[in-house]
N, C-alpha and C positions, 0 to 999 in steps of 0.2 A: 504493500500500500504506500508505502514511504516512496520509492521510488516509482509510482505511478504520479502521485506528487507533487515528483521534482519535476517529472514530465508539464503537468496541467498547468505548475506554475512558469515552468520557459526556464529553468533552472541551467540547462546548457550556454543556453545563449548568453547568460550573464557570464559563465566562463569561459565561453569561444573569445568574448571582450577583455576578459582577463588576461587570458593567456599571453596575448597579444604584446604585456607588460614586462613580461620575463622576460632575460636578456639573452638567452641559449635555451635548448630544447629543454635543459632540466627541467625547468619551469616549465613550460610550456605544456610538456607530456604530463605532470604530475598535473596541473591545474583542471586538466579534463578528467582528473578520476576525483578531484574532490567532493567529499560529501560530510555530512556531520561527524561532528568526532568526540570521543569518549569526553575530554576534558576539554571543551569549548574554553573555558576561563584562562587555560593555558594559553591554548593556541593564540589567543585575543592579547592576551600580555605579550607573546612572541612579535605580534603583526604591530603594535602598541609602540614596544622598541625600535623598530626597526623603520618605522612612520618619524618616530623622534630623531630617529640617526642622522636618517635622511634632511629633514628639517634642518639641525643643528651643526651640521658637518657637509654637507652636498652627497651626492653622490658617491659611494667604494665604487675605487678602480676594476671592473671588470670586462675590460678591453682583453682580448685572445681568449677568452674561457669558453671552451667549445664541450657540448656533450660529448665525452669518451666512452661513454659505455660500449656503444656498439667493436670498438676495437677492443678493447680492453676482455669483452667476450669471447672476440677470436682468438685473442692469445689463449685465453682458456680452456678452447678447443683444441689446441694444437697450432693454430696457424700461426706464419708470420706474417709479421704486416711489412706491406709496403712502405716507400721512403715516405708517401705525403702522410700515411696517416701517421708515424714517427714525428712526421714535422708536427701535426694536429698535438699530438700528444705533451710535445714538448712546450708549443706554443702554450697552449694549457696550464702547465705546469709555472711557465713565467707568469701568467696574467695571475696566479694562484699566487707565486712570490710576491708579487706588488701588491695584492689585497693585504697580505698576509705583512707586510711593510706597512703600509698606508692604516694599520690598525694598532700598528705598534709607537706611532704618534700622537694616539688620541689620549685626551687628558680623562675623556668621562669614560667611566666603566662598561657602560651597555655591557652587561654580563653576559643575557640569553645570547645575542649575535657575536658578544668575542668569542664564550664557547663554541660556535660551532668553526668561529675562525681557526680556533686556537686548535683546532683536531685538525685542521689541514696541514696536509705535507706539499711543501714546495719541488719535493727531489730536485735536488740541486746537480748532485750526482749524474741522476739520469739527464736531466736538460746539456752539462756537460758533455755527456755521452754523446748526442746524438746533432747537438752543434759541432762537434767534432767530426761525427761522421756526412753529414747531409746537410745541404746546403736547401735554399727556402724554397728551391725550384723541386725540390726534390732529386736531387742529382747526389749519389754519394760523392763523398771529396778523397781526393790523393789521398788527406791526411786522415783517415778514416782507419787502417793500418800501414804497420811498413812494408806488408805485401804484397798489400794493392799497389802501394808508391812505387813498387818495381814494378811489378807488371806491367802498368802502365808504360811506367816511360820505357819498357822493351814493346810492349806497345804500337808505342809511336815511332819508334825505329823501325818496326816492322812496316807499318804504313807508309813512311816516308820512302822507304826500301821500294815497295809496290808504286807509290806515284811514280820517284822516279826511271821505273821501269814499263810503266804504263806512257809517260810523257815522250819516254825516248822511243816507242811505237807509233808516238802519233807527231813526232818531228823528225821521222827520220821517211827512208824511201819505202818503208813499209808501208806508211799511211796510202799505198796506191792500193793496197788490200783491203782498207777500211769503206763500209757503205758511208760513214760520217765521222766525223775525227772528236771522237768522246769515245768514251768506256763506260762499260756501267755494272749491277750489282746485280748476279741472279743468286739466288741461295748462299749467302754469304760471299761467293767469292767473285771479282773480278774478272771480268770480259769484255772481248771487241766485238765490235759490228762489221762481219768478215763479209766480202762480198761472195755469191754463190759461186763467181767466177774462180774466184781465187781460193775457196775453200781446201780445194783437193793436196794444194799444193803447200797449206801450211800444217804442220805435227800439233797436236793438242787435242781438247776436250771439245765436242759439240756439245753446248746445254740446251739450245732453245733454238726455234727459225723464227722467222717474221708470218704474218699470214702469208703473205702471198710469195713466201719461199726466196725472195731476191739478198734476205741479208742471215745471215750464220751468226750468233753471239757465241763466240769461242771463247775458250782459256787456251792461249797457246802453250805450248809445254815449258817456256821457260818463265809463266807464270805460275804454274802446279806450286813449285816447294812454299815461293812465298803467301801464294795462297791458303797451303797448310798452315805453315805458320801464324799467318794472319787467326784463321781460324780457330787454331790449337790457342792462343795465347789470346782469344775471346771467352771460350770455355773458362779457362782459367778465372780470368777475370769477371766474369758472370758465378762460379762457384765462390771466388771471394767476397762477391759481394752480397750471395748469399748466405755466407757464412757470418760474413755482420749483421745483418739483415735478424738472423737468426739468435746471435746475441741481444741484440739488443731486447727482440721479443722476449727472451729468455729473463733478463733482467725484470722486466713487467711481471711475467710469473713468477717469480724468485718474491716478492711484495704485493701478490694478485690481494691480499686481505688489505694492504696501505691504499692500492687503488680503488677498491670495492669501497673502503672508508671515505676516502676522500668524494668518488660520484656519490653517495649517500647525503653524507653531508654537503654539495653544492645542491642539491635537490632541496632540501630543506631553506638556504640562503638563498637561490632561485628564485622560489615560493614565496617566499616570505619579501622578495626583493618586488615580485609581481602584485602583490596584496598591497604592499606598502607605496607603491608608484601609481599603482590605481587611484590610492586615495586620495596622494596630491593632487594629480590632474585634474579629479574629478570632487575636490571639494568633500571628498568622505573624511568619516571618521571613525574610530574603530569603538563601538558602544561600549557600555556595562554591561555585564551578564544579573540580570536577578538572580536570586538565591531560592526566587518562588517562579511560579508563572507569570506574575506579572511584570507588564513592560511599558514602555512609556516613548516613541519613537515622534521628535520634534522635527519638523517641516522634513518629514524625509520622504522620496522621491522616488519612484521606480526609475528602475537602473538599465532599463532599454527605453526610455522614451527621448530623454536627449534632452538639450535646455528648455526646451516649450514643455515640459512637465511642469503641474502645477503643485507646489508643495503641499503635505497633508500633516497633521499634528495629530495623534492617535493615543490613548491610555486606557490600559484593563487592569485594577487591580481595586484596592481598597474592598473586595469582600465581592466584588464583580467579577461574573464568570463568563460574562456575553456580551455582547454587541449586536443591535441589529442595525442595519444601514437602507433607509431607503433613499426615495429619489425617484426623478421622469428618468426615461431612456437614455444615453450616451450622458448619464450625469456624472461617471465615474466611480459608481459599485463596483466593478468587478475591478477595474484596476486599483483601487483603494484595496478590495483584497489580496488582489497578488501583492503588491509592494510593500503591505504587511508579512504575507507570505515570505517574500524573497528575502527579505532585511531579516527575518529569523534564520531563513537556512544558509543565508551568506555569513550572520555572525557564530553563527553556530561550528563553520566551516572554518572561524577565524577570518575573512574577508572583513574589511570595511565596509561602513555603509553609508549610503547617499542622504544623510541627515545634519541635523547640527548636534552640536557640542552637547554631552546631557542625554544624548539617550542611550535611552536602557532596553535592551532583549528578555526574552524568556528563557527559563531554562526549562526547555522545552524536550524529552525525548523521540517527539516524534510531532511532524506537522502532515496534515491528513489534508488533502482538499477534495472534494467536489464542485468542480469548475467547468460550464462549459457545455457544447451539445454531447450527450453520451448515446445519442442513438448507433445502434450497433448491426448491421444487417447479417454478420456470420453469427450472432447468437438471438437475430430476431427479437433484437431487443426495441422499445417504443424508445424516446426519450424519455419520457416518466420511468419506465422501468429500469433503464439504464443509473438515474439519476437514486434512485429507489435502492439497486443491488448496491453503489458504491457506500450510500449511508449505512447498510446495511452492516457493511464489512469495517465503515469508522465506528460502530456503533459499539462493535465485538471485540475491538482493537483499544479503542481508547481510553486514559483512561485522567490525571490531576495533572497530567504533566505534556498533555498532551493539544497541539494548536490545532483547532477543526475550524477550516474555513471553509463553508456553504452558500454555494452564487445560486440566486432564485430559486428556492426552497420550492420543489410541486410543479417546477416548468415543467411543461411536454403536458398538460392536465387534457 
């Protein structure tokens, strides 16, 4: 019933809006599964803090902090990651240093939000690592090991070796056997564009013809060895850099529990960064929680309608256990009910809410609505019956602690 609900009230769409606030997917994926939660009072003190920080201090540094879980995964499984997602990783891990800096400046405490800073690891270590190895293009570097650094430069001796043995084919009187005076790349190795005429007459490898049969791309035979080699000291170098590749990954699982802590904990600061940004922009505040069911919500606003919302002032308590609300047609019943609705399950969720200063929530375990046409054609239901089965079901559910909002009691008659 709770999350039929969240449905009638439009409960997503205030978090499709949220989400929007967070600065990386941590956020953003956790704000889509938000729903009420065991100690509301917490959560509201967390979002509380963090609304202040913001206020009093501007913005934490969270420039390069990327969701890593998805890699962080794959090391798990075995794999190795590639060079960009190393870079991602890394990047990460600095924009994590400078929060983790940028907090270590401040004069006021903010407990709840240093704790979670204060569980962050920077790995200094691993950022080291992998600046060392990999460059922002994702390119490993020479100085990656000292066996790449040879390799390479035998390498490039090899290559230089082949241009110029390829250049001195196409400057010398050979080039009258060429269909066109370039060289090029079939399967790794180096070839001419022989013409059909002249094929018979030169020793080497046919790889490929032309369509229409008039040009030969050969390996002449005194390209073979340097071709090998080229090849051979590719291999190489493709294993080596494998085999960094593969420390490095190595290193992630060697601390997969530091890295599991740390995505955890940005999830929470994400969230909490998404709540708290909401409420500047948008003139919230983050309520009181009651100790009873009553509440008391001052000029507060439903949170899809946008500035042309007209504020509402609302209180159930002193010994009051209902409300009825009448009115003509588009007088704004039903949305005085949802925005009483939402302002419960948003503070409940620790969200802020679109009211002023001074108001106060229920504490509420469960908000029930009946909102809306409930005519049903696969259970053949009327709207009266429709409207009928659902009080039905709040009726059996509910119970001191419980917010029952009812739009036109008996429609469908």
């Amino acid at each position: 019933m709770e999350a039929f609900s969240q449905t009638k009230l439009e409960f997503q769409k205030v978090l499709n809006i949220l989400k929007e606030y967070a600065f990386s997917n941590y956020g953003r994926t956790e704000v889509l599964r938000l729903s009420p939660v065991e100690d509301p009072g917490e959560a509201l003190k967390k979002t509380r803090e963090m609304q202040h920080l913001m206020f009093q201090e501007g913005e934490p540094p969270v420039g390069g902090i990327f969701d890593v879980r998805e890699e962080v995964e794959k090391v798990r499984i075995g794999d190795v990651l590639e060079p960009l997602e190393l870079i991602k990783l890394k990047n990460t891990f600095l924009g994590i240093q400078a929060l983790i800096s940028w907090f270590e400046k401040l004069e006021e405490p903010y407990p709840l939000i240093r704790f979670l800073v204060d569980s962050l690891s920077g790995f200094p270590a691993f950022t080291k690592k992998v600046e060392q190895a990999i460059d922002e293009q994702g390119e490993v570097k020479d100085s990656a090991s000292t066996r790449l650094r040879e390799i390479r430069t035998e390498k490039r001796r090899i290559l230089n070796s082949l241009k110029n043995k390829l250049d001195s084919y196409l400057s010398s009187n050979f080039a009258n056997n060429l269909q066109q005076s370039s060289y090029f790349l079939r399967d790794g190795r180096y070839v001419l564009p022989i013409k059909n005429t002249s094929r018979s007459s030169i020793r080497g490898i046919i790889h490929s013809t032309s369509t229409s049969g008039a040009t030969y791309y050969m390996e002449p035979e005194a390209l073979v060895e340097l071709n090998d080699q080229s090849k051979e000291i590719h291999d190489r170098e493709r294993e080596e850099i494998n085999r960094i590749l593969r420390e490095l990954s190595m290193f992630i699982l060697n601390n997969i529990n530091t890295f599991d802590h740390n995505n955890d904990n940005l999830v929470i600061f994400d969230l909490l960064w998404a709540k708290a940004k909401y409420a500047n922009k948008n003139n919230g505040v983050v309520p009181e929680l009651s100790e009873t069911a009553e509440f008391t919500l001052l000029n507060v606003r439903h949170p899809l309608i946008g500035e042309q919302c007209v504020p509402l002032t609302v209180s159930l308590g002193n010994g009051k256990r209902g409300i009825v609300i009448t009115g003509p047609n588009t007088g704004g019943k039903t949305v005085t009910l949802k925005t009483i609705g939402l302002s419960h399950l948003m503070g409940l969720c620790g969200i802020p809410i679109l009211a002023d200063r001074g108001s106060k929530i229920g504490c509420f375990r469960y908000i029930m609505a009946d909102i809306g046409d409930e005519q049903s054609i696969e259970q053949s239901l009327s709207t009266f019956s429709g409207h009928l089965k659902n009080i039905t079901q709040i009726v059996k559910l509910a119970d001191e602690r419980t917010l029952v909002l009812l739009d036109e009691l008996g429609a469908g008659t």
